[in-house]
C-alpha positions in Angstrom: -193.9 141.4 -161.3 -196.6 144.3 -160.7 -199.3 143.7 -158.6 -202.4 146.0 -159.4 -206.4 145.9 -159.8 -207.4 144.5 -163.1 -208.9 146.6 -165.9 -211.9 145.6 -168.4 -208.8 145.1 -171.1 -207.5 142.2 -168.6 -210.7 140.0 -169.7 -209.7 138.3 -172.3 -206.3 137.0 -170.7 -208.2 136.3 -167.9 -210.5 134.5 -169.5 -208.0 132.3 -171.0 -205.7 131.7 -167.6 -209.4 131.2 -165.9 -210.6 128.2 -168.4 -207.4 126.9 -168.7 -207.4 125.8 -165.0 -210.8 125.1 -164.1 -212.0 122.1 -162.8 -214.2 120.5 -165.9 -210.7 121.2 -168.6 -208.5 119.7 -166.2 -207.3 115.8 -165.6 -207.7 113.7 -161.9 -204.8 113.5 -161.9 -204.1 117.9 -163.2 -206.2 118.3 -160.4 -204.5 116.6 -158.1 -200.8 117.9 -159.0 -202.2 121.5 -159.0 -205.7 121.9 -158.3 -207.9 124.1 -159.8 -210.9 126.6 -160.1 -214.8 126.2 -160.1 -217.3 128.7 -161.2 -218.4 130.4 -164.9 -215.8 133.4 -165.1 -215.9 133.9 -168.6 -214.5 137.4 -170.2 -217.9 139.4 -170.0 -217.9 138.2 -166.1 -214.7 139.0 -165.7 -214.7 142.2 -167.6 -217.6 143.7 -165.2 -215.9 142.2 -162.2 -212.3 144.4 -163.1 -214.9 147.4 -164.2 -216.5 147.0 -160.2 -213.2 147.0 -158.8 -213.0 143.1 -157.5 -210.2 141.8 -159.3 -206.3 141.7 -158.7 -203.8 140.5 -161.1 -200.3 140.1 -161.4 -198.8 142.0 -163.9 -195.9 140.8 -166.2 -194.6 142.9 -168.3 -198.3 143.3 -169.8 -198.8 139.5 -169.4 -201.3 138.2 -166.6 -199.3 136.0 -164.7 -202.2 135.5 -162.8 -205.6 136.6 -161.1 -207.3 137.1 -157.4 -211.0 137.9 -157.0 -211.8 139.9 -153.8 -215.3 141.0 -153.2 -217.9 141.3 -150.5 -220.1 138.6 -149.8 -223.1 140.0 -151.4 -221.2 141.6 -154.4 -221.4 139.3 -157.1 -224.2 136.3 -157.8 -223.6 133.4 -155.0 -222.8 130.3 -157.1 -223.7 126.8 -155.3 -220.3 126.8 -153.0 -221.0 130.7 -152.1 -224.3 130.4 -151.4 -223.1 127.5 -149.0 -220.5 129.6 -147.2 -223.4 132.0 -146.8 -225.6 130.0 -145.8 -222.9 128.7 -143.1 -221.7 131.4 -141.3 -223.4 130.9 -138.1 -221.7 127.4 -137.6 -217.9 128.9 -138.7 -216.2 130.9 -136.4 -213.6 133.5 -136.6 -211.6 134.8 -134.2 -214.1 133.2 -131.9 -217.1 134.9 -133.2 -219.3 133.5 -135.6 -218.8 134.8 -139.1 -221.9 136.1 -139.7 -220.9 138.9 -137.3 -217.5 139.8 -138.8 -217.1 141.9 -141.8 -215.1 140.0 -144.2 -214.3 140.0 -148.2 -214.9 136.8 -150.1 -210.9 135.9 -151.1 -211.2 134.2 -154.9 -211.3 132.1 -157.3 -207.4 132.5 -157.7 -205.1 131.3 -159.9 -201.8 131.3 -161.7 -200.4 130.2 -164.9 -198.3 127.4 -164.8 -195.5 129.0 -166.3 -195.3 131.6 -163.1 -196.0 129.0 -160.3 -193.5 128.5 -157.5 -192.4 131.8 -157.9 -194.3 134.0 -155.2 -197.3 135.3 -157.9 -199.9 133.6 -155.2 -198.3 135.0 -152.5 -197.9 138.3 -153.9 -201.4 138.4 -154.9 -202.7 136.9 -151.5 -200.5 140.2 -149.6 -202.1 142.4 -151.5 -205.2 140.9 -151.2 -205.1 141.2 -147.4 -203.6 144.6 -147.4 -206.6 146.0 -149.6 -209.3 144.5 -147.4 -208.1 146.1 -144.3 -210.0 149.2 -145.4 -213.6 147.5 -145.3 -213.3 144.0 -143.6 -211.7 142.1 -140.7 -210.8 139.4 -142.7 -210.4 138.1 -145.7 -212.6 134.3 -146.6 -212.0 131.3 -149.2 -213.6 128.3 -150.0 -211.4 125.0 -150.9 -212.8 121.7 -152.1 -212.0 118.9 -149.8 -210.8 117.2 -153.1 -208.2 120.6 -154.0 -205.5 119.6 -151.6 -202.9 122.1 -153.8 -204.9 125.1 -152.8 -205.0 123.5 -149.3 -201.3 123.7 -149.2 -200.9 127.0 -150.7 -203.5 128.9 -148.5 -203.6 127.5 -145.3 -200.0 125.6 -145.0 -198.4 128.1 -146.9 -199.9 131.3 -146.2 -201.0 130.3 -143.0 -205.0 130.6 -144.1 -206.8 129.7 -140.5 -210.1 127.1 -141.2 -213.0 127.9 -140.0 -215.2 124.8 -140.4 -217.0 122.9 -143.0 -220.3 122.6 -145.2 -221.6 120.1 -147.6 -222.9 121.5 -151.3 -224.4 119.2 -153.6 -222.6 115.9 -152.1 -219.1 118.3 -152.1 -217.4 119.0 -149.1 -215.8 122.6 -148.8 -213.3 124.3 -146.1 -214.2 127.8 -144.9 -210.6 129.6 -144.4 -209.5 132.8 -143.3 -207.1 135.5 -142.9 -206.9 138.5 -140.9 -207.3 141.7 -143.4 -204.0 144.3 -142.8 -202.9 147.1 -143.2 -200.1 147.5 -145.8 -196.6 147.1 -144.1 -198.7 144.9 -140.9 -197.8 141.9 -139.8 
């Protein structure tokens, strides 16, 4: 598996590997069993996102075993949970500081095709992830529905992921998490 930044060519299979897990396309019970993603990430979004640099896949063999979005905070258009997590960093602290005073990298969406899950693609694209935000932030920031307890388990008991607090948007309820940005080869 190769881990690298995604090109404009990547769109498409993103595109696919995006629809095919998000929310809306996915059973209660899909959901539950694997969670999912939110947001509009069709290929044109995607294909501008790889051309500005804010996308990491992993790399099979020319199949893209999955995908990792990492941007900063005011980078891309601020959907409804974004704009929450914006609106919210006074009250969520990092590190003992609010957030609004750190300089951190929005961490996702993410996700992985079923096919490659259980196999280390999250957590390779999550180290690399950290490892290139270390040049322009502290830390790196997600988002997780209250309702996505498989990404709950993946970033913060798995990964180790620190929360930060929560916000309400539109009756949801949403997690602010974090992890410290490193240098390649850091602990």
């Amino acid at each position: 598996m190769r881990y690298r930044w995604a090109t404009e060519a990547d769109a498409p299979a993103m595109a696919a590997l995006f629809a095919a897990n998000h929310r809306d396309a996915l059973t209660e019970r899909q959901r539950d069993e694997q969670g999912f993603v939110q947001g509009v990430f069709d290929a044109g979004t995607l294909r501008a996102m790889a051309a500005a640099g804010t996308l990491l896949v992993a790399d099979d063999d020319g199949q893209v075993a999955g995908l990792l979005a990492l941007s900063g905070p005011g980078e891309l258009p601020a959907p409804p949970p974004v704009a929450g997590l914006l609106a919210a960093q006074d009250t969520l602290r990092w590190e003992g500081r609010p957030l609004s005073e750190v300089r951190w990298l929005l961490y996702g969406p993410v996700v992985v095709d079923a096919a490659y899950r259980g196999h280390g693609v999250a957590r390779g694209l999550f180290t690399m992830a950290v490892e290139a935000a270390a040049a322009r932030a502290e830390a790196v920031v997600a988002f997780i529905e209250s309702t996505n307890r498989p990404s709950w388990r993946v970033h913060v008991d798995g990964f180790g992921m620190r929360p930060l607090g929560e916000y309400v948007v539109d009756g949801r309820t949403y997690s602010a998490v974090a992890a410290a940005a490193r240098a390649p080869g850091g602990a």
